[in-house]
MMTF fields as JSON, N, C-alpha, C and O atoms, coordinates in Angstrom:
{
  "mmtfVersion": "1.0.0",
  "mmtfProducer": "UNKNOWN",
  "numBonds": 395,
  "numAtoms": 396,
  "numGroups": 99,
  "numChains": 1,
  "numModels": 1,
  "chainsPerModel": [1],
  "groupsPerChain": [99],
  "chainIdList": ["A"],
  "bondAtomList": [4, 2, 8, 6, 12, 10, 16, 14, 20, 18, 24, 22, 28, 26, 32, 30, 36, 34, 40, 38, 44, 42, 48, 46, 52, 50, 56, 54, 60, 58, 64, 62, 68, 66, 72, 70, 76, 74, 80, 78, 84, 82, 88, 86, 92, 90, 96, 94, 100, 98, 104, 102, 108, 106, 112, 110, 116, 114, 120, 118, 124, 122, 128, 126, 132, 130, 136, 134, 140, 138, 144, 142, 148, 146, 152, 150, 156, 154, 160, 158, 164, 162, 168, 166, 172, 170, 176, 174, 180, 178, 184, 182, 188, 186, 192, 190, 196, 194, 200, 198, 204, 202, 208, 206, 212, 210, 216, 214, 220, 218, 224, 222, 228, 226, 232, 230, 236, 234, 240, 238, 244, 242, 248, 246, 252, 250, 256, 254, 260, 258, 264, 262, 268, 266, 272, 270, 276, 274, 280, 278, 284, 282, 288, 286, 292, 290, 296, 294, 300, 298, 304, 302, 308, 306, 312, 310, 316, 314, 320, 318, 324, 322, 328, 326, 332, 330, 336, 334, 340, 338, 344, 342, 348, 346, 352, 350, 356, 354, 360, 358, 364, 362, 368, 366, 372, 370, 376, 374, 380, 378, 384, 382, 388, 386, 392, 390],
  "bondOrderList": [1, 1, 1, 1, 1, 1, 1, 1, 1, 1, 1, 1, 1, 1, 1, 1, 1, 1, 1, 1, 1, 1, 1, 1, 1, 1, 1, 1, 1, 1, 1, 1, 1, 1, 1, 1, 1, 1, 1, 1, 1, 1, 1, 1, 1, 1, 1, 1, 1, 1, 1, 1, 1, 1, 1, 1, 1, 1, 1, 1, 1, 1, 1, 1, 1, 1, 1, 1, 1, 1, 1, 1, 1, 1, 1, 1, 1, 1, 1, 1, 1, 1, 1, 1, 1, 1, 1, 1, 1, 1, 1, 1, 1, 1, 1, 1, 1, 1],
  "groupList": [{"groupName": "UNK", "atomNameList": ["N", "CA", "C", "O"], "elementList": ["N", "C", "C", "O"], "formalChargeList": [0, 0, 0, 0], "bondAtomList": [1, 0, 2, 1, 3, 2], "bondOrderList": [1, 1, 2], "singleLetterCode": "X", "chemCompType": "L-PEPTIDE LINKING"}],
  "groupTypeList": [0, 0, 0, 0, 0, 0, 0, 0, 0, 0, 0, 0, 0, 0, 0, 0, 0, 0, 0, 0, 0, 0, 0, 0, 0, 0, 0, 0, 0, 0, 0, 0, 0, 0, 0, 0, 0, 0, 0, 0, 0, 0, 0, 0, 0, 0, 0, 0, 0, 0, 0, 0, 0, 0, 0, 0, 0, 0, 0, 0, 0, 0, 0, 0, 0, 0, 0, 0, 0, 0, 0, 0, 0, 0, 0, 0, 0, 0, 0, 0, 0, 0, 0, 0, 0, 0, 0, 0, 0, 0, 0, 0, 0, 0, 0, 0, 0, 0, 0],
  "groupIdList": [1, 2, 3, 4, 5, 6, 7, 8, 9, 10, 11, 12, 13, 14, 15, 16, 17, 18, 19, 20, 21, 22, 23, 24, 25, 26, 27, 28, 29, 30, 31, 32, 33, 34, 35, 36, 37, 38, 39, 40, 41, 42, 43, 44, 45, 46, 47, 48, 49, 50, 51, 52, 53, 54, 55, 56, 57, 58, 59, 60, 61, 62, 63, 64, 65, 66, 67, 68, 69, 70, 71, 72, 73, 74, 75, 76, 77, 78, 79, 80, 81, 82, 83, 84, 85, 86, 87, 88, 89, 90, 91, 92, 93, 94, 95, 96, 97, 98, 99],
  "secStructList": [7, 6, 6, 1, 7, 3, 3, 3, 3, 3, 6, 6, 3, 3, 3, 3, 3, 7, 6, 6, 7, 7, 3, 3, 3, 3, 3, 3, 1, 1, 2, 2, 2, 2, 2, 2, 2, 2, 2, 2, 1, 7, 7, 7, 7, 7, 7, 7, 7, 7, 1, 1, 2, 2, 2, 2, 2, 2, 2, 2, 2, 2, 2, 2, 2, 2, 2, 2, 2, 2, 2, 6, 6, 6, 7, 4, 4, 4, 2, 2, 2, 2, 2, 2, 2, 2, 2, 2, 2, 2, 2, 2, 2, 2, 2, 2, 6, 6, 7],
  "xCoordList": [-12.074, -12.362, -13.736, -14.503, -14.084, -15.362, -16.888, -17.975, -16.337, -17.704, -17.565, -18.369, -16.859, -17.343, -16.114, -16.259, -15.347, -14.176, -12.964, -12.778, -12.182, -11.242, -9.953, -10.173, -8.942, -7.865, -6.821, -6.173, -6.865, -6.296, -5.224, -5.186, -4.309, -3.038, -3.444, -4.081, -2.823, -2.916, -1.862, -1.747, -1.121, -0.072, 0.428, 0.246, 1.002, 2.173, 1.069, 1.331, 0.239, -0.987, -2.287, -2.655, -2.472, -3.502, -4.415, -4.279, -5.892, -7.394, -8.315, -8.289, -9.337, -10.133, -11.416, -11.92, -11.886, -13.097, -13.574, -12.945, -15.489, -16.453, -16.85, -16.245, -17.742, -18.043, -18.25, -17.233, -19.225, -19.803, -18.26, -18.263, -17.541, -16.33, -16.442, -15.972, -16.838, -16.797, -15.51, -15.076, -15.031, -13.952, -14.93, -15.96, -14.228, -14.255, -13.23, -13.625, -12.046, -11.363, -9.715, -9.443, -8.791, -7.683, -7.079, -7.667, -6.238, -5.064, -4.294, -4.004, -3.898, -2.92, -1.499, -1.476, -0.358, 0.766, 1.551, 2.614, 0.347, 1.235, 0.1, -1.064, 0.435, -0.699, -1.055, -2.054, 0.103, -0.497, -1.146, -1.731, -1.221, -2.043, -3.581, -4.587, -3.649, -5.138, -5.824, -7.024, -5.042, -5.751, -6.178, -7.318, -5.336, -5.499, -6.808, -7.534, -6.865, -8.087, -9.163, -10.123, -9.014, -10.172, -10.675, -11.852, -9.296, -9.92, -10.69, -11.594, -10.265, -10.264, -10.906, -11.815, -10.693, -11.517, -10.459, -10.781, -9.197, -8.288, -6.879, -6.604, -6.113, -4.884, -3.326, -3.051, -2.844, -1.937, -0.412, -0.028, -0.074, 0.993, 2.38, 2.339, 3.181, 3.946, 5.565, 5.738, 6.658, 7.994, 8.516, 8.781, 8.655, 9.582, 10.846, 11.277, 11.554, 13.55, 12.988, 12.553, 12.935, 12.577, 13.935, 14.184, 14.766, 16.25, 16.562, 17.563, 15.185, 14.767, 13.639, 12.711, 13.357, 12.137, 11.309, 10.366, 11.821, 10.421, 9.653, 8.434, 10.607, 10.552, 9.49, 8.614, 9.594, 8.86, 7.445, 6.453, 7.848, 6.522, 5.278, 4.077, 6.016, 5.126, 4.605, 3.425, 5.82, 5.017, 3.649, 2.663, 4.134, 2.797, 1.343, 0.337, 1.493, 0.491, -0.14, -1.294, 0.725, 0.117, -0.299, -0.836, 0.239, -0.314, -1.638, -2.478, -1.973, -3.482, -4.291, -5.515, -3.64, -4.614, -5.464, -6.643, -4.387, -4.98, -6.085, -7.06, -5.607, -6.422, -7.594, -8.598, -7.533, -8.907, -9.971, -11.139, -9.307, -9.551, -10.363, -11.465, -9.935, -10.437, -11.73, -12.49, -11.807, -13.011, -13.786, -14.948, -13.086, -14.289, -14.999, -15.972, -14.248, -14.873, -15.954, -16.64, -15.814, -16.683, -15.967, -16.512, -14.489, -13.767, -12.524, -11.304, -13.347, -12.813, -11.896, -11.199, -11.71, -10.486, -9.499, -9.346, -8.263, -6.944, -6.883, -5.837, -7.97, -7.641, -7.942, -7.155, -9.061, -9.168, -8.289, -8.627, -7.446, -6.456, -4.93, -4.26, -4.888, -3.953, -3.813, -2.674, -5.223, -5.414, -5.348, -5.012, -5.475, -5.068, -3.959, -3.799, -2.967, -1.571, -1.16, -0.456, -1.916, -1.35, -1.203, -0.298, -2.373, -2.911, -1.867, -1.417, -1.511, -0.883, 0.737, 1.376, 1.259, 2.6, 2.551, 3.17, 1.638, 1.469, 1.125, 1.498, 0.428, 0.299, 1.424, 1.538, 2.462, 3.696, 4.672, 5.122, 4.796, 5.922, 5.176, 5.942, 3.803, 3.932, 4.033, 4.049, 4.091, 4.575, 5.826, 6.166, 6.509, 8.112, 8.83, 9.87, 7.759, 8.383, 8.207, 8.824, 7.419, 7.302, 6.223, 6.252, 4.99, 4.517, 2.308, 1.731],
  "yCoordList": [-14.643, -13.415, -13.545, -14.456, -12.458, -12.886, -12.487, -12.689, -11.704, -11.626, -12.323, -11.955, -13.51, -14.725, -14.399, -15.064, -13.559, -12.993, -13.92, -14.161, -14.369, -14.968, -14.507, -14.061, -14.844, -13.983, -15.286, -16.175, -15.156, -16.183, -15.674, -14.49, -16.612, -16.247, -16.642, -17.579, -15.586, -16.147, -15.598, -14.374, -16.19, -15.508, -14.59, -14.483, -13.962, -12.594, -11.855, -11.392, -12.028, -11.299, -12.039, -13.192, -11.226, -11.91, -10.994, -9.775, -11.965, -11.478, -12.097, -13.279, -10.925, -10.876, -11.423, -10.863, -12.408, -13.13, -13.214, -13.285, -13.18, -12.962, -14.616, -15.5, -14.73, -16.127, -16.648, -17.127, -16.627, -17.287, -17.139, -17.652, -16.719, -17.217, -16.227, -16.728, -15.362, -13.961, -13.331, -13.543, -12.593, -11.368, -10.063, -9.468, -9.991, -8.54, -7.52, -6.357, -7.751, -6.774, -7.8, -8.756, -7.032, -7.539, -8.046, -9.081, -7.84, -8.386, -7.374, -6.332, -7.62, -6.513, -7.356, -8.5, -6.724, -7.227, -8.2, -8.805, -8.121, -8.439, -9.097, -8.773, -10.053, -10.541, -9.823, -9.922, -8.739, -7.354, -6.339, -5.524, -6.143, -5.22, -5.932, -5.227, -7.032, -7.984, -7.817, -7.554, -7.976, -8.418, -6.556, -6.25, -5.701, -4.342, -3.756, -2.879, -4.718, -4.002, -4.496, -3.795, -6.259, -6.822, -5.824, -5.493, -5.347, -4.889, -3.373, -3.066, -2.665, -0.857, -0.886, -0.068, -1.526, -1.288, 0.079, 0.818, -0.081, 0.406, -0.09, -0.917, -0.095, -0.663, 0.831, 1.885, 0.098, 0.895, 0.916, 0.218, 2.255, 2.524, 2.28, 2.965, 1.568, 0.964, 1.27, 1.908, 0.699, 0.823, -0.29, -1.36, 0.17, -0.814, -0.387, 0.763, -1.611, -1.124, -1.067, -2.041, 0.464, 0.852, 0.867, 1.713, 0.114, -0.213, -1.72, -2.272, -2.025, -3.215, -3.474, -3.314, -3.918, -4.54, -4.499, -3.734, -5.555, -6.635, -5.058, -4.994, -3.892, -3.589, -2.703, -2.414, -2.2, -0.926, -1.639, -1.037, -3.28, -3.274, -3.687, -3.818, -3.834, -4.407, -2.806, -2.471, -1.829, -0.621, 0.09, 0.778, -0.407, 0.251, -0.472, 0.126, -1.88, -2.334, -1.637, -1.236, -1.386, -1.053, 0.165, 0.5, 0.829, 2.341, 1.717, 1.571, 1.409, 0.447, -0.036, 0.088, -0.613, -1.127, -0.121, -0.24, 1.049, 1.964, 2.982, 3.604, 2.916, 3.765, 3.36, 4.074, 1.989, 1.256, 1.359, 1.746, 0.97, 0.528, 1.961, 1.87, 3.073, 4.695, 5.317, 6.179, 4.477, 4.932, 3.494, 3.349, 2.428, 1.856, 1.917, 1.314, 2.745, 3.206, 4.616, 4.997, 5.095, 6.004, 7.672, 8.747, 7.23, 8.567, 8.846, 9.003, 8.815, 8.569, 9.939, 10.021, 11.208, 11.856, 11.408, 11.797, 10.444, 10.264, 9.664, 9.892, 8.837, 8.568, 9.596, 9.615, 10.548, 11.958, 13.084, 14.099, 13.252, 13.736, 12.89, 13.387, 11.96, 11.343, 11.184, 11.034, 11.164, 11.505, 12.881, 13.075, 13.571, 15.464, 15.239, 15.14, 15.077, 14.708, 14.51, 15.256, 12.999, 12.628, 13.198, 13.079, 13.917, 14.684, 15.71, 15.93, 16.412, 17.596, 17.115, 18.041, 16.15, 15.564, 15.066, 15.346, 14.352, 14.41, 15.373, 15.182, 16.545, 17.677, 18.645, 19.175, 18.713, 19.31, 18.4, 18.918, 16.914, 16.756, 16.641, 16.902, 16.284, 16.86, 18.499, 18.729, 19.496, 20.963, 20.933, 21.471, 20.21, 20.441, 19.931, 20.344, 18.644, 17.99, 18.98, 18.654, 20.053, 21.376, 20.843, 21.26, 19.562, 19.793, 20.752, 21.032],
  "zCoordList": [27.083, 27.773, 28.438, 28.127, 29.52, 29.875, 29.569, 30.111, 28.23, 27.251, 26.476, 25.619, 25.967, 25.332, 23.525, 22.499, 23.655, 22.446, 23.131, 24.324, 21.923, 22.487, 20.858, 19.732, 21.446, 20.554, 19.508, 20.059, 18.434, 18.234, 17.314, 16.98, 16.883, 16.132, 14.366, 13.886, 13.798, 12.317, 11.483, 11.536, 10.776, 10.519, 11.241, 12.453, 10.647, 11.304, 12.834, 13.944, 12.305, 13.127, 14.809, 15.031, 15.296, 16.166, 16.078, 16.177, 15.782, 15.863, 16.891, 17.232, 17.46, 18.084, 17.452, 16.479, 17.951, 17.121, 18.483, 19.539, 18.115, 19.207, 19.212, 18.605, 19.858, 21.097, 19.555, 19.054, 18.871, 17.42, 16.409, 15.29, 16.701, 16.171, 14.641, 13.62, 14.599, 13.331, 13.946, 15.077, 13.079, 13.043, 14.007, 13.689, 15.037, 15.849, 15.62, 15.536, 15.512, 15.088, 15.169, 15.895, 13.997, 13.685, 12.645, 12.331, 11.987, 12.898, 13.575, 12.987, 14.902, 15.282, 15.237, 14.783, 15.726, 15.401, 16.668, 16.535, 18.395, 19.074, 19.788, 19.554, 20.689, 21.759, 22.654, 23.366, 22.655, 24.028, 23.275, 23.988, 22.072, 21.649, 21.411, 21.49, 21.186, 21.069, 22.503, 22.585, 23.59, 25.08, 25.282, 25.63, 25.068, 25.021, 24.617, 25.085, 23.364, 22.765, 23.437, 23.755, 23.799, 24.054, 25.583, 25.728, 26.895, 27.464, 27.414, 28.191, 26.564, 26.514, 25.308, 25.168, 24.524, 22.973, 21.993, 21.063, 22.728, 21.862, 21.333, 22.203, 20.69, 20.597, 20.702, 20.128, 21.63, 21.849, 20.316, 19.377, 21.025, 19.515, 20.805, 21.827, 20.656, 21.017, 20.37, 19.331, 21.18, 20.477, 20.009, 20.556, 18.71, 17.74, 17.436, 17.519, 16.993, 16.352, 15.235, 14.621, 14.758, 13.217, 12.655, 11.795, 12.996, 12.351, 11.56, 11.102, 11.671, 10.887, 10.459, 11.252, 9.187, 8.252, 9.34, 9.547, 10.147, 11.086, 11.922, 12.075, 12.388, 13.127, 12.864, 13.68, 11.51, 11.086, 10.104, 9.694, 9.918, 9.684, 10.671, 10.435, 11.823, 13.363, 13.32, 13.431, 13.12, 13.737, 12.808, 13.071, 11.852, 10.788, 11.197, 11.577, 11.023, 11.531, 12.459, 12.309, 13.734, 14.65, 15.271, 16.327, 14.007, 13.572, 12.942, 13.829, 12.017, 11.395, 12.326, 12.302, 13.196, 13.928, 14.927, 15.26, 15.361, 16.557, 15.589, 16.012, 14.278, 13.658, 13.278, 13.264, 12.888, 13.023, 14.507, 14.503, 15.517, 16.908, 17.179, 17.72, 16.878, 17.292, 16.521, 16.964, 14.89, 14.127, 14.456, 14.076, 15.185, 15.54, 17.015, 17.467, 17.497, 18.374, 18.475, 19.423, 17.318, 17.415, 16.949, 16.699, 16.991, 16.772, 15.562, 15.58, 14.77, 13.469, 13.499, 12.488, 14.57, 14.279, 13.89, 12.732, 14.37, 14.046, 12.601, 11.994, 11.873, 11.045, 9.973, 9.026, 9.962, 8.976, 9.375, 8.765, 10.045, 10.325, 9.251, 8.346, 9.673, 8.893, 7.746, 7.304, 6.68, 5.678, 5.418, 4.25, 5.845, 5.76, 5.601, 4.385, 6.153, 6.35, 4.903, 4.222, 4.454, 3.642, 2.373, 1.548, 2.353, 1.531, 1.147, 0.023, 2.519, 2.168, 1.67, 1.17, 1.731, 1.815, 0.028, -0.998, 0.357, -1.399, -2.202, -3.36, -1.978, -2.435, -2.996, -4.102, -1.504, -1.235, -2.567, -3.589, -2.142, -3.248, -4.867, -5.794, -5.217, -6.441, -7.229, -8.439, -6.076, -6.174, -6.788, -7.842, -5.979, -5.889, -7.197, -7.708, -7.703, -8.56, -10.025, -11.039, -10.01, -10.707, -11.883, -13.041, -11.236, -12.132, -12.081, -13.132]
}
């Protein structure tokens, strides 16, 4: 790239490592979500066949990754939001479970 980050493959995953060759951000799940980030400094949430393993675990990742990509940018909304979420979902079914 032409600030000196270049994207490499590692397992299931591709990471963004800076010119000195450290971790910048990753793993994301696709080579278009790596070049994405390298240009915008975000990772896009994308479509997967959640009708398969592969499909829904590319998509989680890449739910992880955008949620990373957004508090490292400075806007840690989507991911304290998502924890509210989770919060309340787990809240809700230990209600239900009547205890």
């Amino acid at each position: 790239m032409d600030d000196g980050r270049f994207i490499v493959k590692q397992g299931s995953g591709w990471l963004v490592l800076t010119a000195n060759g450290s971790h910048d951000f990753g793993p994301v799940p696709t080579l278009a979500s790596a070049k994405q980030y390298v240009e915008s400094g975000t990772t896009p949430l994308g479509q997967h066949n959640l009708s398969t393993k592969h499909g829904r675990r590319q998509s989680k990742k890449e739910f992880n990754s955008y949620l990373a990509s957004e508090a490292k940018n400075g806007n840690p909304m989507p991911a304290i939001l998502w924890f509210i979420v989770l919060f309340i979902v787990c809240g809700v079914a230990f209600a239900v479970r009547g205890h």
